[in-house]
C-alpha positions as CSV (number, residue, x, y, z in Angstrom):
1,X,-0.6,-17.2,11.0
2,X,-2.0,-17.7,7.3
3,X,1.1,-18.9,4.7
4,X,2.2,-16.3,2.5
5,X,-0.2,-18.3,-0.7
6,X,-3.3,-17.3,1.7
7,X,-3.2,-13.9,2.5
8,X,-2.3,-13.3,-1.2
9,X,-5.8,-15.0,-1.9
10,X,-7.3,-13.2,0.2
11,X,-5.3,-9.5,-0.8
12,X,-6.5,-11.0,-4.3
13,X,-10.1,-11.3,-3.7
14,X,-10.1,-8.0,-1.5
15,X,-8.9,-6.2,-4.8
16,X,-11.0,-7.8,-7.4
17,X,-14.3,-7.3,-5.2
18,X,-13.0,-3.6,-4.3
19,X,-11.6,-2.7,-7.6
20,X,-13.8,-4.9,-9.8
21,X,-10.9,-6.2,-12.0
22,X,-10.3,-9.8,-13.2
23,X,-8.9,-12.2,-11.0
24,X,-5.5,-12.4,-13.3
25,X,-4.7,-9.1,-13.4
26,X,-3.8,-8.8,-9.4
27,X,-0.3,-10.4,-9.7
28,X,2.1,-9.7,-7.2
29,X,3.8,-6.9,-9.4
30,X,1.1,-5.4,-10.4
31,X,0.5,-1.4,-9.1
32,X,-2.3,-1.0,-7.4
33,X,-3.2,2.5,-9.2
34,X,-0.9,2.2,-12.0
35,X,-1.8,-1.5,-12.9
36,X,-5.3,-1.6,-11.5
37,X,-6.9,1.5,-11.8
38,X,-7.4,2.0,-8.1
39,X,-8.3,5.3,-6.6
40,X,-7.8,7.1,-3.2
41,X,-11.7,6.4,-2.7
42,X,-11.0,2.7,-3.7
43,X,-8.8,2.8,-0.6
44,X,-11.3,3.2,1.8
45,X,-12.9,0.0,0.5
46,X,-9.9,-1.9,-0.1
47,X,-8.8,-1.5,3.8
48,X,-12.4,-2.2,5.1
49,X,-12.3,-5.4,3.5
50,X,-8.3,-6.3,4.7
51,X,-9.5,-5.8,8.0
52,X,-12.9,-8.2,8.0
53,X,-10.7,-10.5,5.4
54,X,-7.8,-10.6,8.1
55,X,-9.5,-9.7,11.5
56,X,-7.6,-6.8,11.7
57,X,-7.9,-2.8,12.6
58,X,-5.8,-0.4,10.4
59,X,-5.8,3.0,11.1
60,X,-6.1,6.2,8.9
61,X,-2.3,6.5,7.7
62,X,-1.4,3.3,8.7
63,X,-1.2,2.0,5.1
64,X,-1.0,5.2,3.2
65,X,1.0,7.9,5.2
66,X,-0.6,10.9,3.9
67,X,0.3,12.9,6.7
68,X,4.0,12.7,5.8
69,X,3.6,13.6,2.3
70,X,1.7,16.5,3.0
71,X,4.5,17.7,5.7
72,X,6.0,21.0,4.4
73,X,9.5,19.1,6.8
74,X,9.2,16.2,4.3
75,X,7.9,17.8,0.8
76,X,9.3,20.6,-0.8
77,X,8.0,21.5,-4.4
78,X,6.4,18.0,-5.1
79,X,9.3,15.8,-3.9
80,X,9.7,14.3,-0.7
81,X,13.6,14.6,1.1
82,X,15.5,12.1,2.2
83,X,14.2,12.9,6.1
84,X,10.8,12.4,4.5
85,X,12.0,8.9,2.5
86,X,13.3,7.8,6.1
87,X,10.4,8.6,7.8
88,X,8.4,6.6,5.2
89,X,10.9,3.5,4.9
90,X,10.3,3.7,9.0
91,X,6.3,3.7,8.4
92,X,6.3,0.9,5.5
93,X,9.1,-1.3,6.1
94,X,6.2,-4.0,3.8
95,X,7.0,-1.7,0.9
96,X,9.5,-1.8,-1.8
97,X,10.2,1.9,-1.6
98,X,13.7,1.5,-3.8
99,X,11.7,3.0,-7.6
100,X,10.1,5.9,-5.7
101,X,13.8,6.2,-3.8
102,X,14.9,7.3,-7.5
103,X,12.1,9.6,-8.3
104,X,10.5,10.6,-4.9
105,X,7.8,12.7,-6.4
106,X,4.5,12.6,-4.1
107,X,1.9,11.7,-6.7
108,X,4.2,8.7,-7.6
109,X,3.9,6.5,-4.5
110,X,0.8,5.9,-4.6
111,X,1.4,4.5,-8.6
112,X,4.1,2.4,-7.3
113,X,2.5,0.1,-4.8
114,X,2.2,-2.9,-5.9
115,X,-0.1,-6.3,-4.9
116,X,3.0,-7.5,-3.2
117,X,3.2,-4.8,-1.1
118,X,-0.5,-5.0,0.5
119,X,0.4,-8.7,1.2
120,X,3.6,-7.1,3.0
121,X,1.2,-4.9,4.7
122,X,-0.9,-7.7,6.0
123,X,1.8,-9.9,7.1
124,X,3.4,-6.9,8.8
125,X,0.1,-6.4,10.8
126,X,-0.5,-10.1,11.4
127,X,3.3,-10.3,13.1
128,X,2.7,-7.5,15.2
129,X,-0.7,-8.5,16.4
């Protein structure tokens, strides 16, 4: 299992290859479409190279759930409901969900995820592997 300093290496180099930012702007805090620009077609990328980077397989949704903030159970008029903030806290227990807790509007999630939580990702997938 990589230490915590090597995955975010490699999460860095993932993102500035992907993304094609400077090396110092992918900080731990910083948002992944907020801070660095990314965009939904950036994810594709980013998760293809996580998965040669890490030697790991991650499924559509896996990182993103899409499917639960397009669920008419979870989302009603833009926001998801608490059911919907379970479901997602149940999917991403590697994110910080607490600033999209307070404003659970669908189009912010994606703003909010930060460097931090990819590494969180990783780790998460690396444990369970």
């Amino acid at each position: 299992m990589p230490t915590k300093e090597e995955i975010f290496a490699k999460v860095q180099e993932a993102l500035v290859d992907a993304l094609g930012v400077e090396e110092d702007e992918v900080t731990p805090e910083a948002t992944l479409q907020g801070d660095l620009d990314a965009e939904s077609i950036d994810f594709l990328d980013i998760v293809f190279r996580l998965e040669k980077a890490f030697n790991i397989k991650i499924e559509r949704g896996e990182l993103f759930p899409e499917d639960i903030l397009t669920d008419t159970a979870y989302v009603a008029d833009g926001k998801v409901n608490a059911e919907g903030i379970a479901k997602l806290k149940e999917r991403m227990p590697f994110a910080n969900l607490s600033a999209f807790e307070s404003d659970p509007q669908v189009q912010k999630l994606g703003k909010q995820l930060t460097v931090q939580d990819m590494c969180g990702f990783v780790e998460y997938k690396l444990a369970k592997a």
